[in-house]
C-alpha positions as CSV (number, residue, x, y, z in Angstrom):
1,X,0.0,0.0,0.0
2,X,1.3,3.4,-0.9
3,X,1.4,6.0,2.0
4,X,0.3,9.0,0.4
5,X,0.1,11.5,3.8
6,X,3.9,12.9,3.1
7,X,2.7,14.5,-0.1
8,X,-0.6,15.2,0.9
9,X,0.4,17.3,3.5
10,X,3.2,18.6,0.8
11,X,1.4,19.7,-1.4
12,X,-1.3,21.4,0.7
13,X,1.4,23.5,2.3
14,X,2.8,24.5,-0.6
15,X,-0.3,25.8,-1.9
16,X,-1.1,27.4,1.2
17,X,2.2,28.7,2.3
18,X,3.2,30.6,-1.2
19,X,4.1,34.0,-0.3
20,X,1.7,36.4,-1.6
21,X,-1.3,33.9,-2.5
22,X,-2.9,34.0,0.6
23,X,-0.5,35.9,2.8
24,X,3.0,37.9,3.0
25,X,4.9,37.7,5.9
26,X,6.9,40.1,6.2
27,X,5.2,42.7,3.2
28,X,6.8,45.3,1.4
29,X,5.2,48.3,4.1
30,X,3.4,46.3,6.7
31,X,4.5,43.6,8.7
32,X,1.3,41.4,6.9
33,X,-0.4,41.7,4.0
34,X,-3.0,39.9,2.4
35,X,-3.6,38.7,-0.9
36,X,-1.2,41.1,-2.4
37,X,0.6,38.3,-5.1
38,X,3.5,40.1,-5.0
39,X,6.4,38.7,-2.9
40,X,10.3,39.9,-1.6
41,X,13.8,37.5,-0.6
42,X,13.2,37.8,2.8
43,X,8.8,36.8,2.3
44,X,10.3,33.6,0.2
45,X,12.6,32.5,3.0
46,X,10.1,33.5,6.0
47,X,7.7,31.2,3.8
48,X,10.4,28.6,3.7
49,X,11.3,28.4,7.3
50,X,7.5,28.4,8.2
51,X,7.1,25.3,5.4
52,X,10.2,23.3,7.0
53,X,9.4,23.6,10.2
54,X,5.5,22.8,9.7
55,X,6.2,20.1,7.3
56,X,8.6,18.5,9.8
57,X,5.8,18.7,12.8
58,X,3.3,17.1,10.1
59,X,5.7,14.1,8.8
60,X,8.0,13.5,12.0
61,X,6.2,14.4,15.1
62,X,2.7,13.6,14.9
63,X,3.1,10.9,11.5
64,X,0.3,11.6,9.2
65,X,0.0,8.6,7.0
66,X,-3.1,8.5,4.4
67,X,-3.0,4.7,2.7
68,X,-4.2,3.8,-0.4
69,X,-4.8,0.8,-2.4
């Protein structure tokens, strides 16, 4: 059976964590903005960290495993 949780819980982040799709942390002028589709170096590796560390607590800590088959 193929354990499909990992990219599951992938691929939802990375929809959800895009900088500027749903929200920019840090923004250009405000410390948040949302919905703006526009995105800096710094909002790219804020995003990144924020992805890492929230994949990790998905994968490792708390196992998340979706079967199929």
């Amino acid at each position: 059976m193929a354990d499909w949780g990992p990219v599951v819980v992938a691929v939802m982040l990375f929809v959800l964590l895009s900088p500027g799709l749903l929200i920019q942390l840090p923004a250009r002028g405000r410390v948040v903005e949302f919905g703006n589709m526009q995105t800096s170096g710094l909002s790219i590796l804020v995003h990144a960290i924020l992805y890492f560390a929230l994949v990790t607590i998905f994968l490792i800590a708390i196992g998340v495993h979706i079967y199929a088959g």
